[in-house]
C-alpha positions as CSV (number, residue, x, y, z in Angstrom):
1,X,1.8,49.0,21.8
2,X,2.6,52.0,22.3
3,X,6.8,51.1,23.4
4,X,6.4,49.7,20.2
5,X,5.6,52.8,18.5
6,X,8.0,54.7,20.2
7,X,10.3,53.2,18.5
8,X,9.1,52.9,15.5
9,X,9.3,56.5,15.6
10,X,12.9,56.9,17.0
11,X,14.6,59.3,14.9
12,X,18.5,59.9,15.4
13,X,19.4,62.9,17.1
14,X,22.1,63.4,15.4
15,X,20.1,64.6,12.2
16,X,19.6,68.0,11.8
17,X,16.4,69.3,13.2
18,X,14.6,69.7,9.8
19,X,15.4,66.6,8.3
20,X,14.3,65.1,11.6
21,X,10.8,66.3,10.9
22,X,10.5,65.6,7.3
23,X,11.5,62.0,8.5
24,X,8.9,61.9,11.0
25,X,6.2,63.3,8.8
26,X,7.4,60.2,5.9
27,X,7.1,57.6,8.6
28,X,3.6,58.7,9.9
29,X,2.7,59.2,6.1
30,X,3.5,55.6,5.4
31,X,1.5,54.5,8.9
32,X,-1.8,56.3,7.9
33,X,-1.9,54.6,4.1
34,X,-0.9,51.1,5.1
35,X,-3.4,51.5,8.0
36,X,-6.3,53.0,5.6
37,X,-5.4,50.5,2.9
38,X,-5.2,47.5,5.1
39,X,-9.1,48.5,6.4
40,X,-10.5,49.2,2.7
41,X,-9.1,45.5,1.9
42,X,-10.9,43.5,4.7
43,X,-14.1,45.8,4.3
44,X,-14.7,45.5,0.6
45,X,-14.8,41.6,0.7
46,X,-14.9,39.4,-1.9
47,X,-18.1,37.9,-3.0
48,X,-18.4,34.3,-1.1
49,X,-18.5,30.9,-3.0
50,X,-21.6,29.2,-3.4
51,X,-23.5,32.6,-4.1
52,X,-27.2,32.7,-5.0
53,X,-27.5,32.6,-8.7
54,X,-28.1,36.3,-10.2
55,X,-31.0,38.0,-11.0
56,X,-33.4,37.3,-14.2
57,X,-33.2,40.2,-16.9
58,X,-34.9,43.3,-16.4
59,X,-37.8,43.0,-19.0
60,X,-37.9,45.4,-21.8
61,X,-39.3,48.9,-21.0
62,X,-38.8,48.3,-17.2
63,X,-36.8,50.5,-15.5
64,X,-33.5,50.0,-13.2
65,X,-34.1,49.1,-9.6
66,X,-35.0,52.0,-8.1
67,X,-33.3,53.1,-5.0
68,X,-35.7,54.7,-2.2
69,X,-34.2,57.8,0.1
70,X,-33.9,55.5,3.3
71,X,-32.1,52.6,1.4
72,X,-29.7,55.1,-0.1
73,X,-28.7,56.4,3.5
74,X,-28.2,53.3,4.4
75,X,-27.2,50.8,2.5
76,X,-28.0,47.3,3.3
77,X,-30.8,48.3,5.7
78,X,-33.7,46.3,6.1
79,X,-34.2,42.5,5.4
80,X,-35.0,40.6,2.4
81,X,-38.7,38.8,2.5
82,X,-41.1,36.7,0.6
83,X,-43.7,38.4,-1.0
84,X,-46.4,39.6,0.6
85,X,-48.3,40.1,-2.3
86,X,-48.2,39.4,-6.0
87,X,-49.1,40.4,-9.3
88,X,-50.2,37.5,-11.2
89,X,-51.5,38.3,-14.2
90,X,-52.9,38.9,-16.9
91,X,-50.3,39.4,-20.0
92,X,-51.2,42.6,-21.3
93,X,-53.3,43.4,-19.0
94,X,-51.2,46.6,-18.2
95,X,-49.1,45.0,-15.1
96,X,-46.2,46.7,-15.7
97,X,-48.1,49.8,-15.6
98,X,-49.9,49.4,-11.8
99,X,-46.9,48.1,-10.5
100,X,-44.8,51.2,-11.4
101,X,-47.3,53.0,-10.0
102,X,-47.2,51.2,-6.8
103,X,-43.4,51.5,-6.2
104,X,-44.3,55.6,-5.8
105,X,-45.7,54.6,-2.4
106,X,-42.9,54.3,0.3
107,X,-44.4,51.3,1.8
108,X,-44.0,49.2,-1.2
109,X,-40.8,47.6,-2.5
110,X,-41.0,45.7,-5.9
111,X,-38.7,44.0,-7.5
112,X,-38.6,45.1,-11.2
113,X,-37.6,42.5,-13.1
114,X,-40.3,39.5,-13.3
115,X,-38.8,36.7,-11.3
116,X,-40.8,33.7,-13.0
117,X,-40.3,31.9,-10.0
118,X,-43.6,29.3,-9.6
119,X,-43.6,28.7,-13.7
120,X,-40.2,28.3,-14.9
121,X,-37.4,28.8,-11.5
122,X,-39.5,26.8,-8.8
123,X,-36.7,23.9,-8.3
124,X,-34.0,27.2,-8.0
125,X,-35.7,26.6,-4.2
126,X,-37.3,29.8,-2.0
127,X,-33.9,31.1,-0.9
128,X,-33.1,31.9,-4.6
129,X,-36.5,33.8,-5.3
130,X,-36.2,35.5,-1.6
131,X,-32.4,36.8,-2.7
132,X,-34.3,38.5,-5.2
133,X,-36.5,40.5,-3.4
134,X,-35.1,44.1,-2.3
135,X,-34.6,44.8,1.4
136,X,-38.0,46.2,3.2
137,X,-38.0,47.9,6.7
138,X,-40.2,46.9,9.1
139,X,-44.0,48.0,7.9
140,X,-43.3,48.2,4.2
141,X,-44.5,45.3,1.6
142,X,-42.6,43.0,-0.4
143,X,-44.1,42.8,-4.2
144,X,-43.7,40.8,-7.4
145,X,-45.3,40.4,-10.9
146,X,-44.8,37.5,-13.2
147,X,-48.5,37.6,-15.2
148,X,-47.9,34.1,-16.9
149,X,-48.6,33.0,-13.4
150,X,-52.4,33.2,-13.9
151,X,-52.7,30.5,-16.6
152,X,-49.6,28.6,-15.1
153,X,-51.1,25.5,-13.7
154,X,-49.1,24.6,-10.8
155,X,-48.6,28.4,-9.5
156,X,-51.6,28.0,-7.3
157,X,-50.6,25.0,-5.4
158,X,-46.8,26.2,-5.5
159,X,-47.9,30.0,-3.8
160,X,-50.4,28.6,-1.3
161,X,-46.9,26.3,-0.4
162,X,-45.1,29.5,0.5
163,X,-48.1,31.1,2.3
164,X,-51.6,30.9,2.4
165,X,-51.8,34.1,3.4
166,X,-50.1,36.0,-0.2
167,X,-52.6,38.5,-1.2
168,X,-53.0,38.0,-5.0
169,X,-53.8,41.2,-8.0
170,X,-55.0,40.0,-11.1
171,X,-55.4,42.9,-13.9
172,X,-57.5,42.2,-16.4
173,X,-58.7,43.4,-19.7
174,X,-60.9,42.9,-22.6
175,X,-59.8,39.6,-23.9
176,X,-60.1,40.9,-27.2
177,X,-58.1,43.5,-27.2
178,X,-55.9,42.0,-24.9
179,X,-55.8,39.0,-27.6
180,X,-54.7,41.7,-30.3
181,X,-52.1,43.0,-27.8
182,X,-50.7,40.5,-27.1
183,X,-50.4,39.7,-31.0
184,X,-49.1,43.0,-31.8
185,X,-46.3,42.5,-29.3
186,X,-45.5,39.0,-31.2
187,X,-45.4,40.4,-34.5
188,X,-43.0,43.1,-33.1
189,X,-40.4,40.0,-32.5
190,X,-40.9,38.0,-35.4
191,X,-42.9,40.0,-38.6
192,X,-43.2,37.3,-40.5
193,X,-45.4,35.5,-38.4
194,X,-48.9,34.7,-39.8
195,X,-52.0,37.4,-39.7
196,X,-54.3,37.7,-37.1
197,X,-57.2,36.2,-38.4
198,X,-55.2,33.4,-39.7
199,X,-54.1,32.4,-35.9
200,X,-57.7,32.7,-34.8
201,X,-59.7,30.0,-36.4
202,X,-58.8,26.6,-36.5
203,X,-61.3,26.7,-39.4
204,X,-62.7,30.0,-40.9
205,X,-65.2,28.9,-42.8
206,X,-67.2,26.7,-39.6
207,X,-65.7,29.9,-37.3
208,X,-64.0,27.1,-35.1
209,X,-62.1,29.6,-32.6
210,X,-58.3,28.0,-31.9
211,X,-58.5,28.1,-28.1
212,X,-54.7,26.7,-28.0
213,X,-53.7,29.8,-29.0
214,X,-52.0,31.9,-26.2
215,X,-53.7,34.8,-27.5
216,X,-57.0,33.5,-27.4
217,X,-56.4,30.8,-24.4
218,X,-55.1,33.7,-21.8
219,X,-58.1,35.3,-22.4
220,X,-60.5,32.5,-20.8
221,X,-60.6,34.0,-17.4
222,X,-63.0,32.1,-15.3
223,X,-61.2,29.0,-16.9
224,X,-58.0,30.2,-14.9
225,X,-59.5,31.6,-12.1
226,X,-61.1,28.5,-11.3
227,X,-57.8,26.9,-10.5
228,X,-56.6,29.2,-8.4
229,X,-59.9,29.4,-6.2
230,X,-59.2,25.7,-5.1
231,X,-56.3,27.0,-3.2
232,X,-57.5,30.9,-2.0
233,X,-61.0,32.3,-1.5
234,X,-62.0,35.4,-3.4
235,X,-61.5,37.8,-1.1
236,X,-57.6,37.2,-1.1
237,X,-57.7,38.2,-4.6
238,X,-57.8,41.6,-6.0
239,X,-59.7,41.8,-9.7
240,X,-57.9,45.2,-11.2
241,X,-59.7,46.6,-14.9
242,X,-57.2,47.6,-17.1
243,X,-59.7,49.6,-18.8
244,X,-60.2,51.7,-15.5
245,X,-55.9,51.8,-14.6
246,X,-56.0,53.8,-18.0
247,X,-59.5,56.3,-17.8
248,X,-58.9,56.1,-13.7
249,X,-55.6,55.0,-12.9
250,X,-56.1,57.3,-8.8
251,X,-59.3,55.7,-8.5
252,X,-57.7,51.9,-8.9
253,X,-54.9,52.9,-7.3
254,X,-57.2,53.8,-4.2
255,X,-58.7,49.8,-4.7
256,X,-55.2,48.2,-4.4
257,X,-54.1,50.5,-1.6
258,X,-57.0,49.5,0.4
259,X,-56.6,45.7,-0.5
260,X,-52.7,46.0,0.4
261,X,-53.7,48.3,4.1
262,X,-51.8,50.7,3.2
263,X,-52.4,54.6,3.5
264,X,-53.9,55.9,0.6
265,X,-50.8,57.8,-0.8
266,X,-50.9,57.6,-4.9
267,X,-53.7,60.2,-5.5
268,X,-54.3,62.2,-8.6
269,X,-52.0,64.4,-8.0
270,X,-49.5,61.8,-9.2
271,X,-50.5,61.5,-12.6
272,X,-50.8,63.2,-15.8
273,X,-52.2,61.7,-19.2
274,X,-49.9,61.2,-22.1
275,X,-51.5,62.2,-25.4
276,X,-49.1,60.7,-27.4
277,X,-49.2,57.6,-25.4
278,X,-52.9,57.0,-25.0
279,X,-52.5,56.3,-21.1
280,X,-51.3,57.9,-18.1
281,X,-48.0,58.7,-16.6
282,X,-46.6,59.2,-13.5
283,X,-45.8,62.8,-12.7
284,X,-42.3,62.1,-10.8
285,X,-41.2,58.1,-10.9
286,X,-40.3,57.0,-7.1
287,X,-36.4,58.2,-6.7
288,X,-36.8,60.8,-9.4
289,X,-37.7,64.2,-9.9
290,X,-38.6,63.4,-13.2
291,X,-41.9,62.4,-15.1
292,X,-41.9,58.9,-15.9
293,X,-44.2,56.9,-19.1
294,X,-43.6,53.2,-19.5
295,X,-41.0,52.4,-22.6
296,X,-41.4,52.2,-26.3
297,X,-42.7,48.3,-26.0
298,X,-46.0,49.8,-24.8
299,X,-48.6,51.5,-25.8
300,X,-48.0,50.2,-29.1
301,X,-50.3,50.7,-32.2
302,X,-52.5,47.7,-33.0
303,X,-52.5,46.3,-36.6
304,X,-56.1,46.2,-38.0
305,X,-58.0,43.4,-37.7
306,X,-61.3,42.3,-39.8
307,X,-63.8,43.5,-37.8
308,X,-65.9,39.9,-38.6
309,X,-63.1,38.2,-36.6
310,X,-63.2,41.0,-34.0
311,X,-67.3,40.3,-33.7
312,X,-66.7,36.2,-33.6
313,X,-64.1,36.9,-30.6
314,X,-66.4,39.1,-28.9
315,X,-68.9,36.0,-29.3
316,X,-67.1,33.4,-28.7
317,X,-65.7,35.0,-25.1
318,X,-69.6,36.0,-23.8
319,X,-70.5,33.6,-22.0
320,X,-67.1,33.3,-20.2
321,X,-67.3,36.5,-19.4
322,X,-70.4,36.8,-17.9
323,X,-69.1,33.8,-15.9
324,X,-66.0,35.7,-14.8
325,X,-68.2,38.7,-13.9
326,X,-70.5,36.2,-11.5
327,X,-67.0,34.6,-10.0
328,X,-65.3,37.9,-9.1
329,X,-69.0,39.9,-8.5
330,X,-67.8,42.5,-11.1
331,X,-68.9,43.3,-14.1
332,X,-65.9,44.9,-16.3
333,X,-68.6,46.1,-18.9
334,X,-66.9,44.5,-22.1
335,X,-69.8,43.8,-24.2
């Protein structure tokens, strides 16, 4: 090798001594970029054939994929994992919220976008939904939340598959007003939809509630719950109010920490209430130095709804509700 460069560098003699250097210098320039090109080509790759199809959509008002300090050392650390635990309902129930606030603690990495694996990707297979996850270090927790889980039939059965051991959250809400959420949200899509009151009843007049509404439907939560205790006992399942994330969001916080064994990190100190908002905020998102609120798509104001209707809801969901307090042992105090 080196006879080889020898030669290479074997400048006449008969030059004069400074072109003889500025040769030299040209013919080690050229060596040093061919030899730093030539690496950058067979270290940047090309992506390989056959690769995992990409990612789902962020959902509206998530943010990007955060980055955490260690990951941005070193990138590519750490392994990709199944869950450990997941967020699995309800639909505005305020899941977007607790699982922003979770990603502040460094033992938790989320993915943000909701993978919808065991509703509508299951036959994608588990090395699709695992290539989704981000890359945890030895200690920390691997998190998703997809909340149409909870009233998704086959999700039970189809988690259990993966592990019996996933821890499961559920936040939950006043199925009214989760019911009028969930409306609201609706007629932000598509404003010509029909009213409120309209979509309850399958008939006003005999106050025949339309239970195969979403809306209404979601709201049945022993119903669900039911289902999903045929495959994991209740103490593998974590009953978060969405009332309480909102009034007390370091408080339930503490709860899910606990459940999760982790440290109890997210304190008070991490939040601040938005007035504007009506709910809390996160006093510096993880991998900013910024505050953070959740986007424009929540918090939004409800539209008014006969209070008549509001009082036949409240009615109609009683007794399941009291049901749902003697399943979980909690009573969320919403009538």
């Amino acid at each position: 090798m080196g006879q080889r460069l020898n030669r290479c560098l074997d400048v006449p003699v008969s030059l004069p001594p400074l072109r003889r250097r500025l040769l030299l210098l040209l013919i080690m320039l050229f060596l040093w970029l061919y030899m730093f090109y030539s690496c950058a080509g067979s270290c940047a790759g090309l992506p390989a054939r056959g690769s995992p199809a990409p990612p789902p959509p962020r959902e509206p008002g998530a943010p990007e994929e955060p980055r955490s300090p260690i990951s941005s050392f070193a990138s590519g650390a750490g392994t990709k994992r199944l869950p450990q635990a997941i967020i699995i309902g309800v639909k505005k129930g305020g899941t977007r919220a607790l699982l922003e606030f979770l990603r502040v603690h460094p033992d938790v990495r989320a993915v943000g976008a909701e993978p919808h694996f065991f509703d509508r990707n299951y036959e994608r297979g588990l090395a699709w939904y695992r290539d989704l996850m981000p890359r945890t270090l030895e200690g920390q927790i691997t998190m998703e939340k997809t909340p149409s889980y909870f009233v998704t039939k086959e999700a039970p059965a189809r988690i259990s598959s993966m592990s019996k051991g996933t821890k499961l959250i559920v936040v939950v809400r006043d199925p009214v007003t989760r019911a009028i959420s969930d409306y609201t949200q609706t007629l932000s899509k598509k404003p010509d939809i029909p009213t409120f009151e309209s979509l309850t009843f399958k008939n006003r007049t005999t106050g025949l509630i339309d239970t195969s509404w979403s809306a209404i439907q979601i709201g049945i939560y022993a119903k669900h719950l039911e289902n999903w205790l045929l495959y994991f006992p209740i103490g593998q399942i974590l009953f978060v109010s969405g009332e309480r994330l909102i009034s007390d969001p370091a408080g339930e916080l503490g709860r899910v920490q606990d459940f999760l064994g982790l440290k109890r990190i997210i304190t008070d100190k991490h939040f601040y209430f938005n007035k504007t908002k009506g709910f809390p905020c996160l006093k510096k998102a993880e991998g900013s130095s910024k505050p953070h609120c959740l986007g424009k798509t929540k918090g939004r104001t409800h539209p008014d709804i006969d209070q008549e209707v509001v009082q036949r809801l409240r009615d109609f969901y009683r007794p399941f509700n009291m049901k749902f307090y003697q399943m979980t042992g909690q009573d969320f105090g919403w009538d």
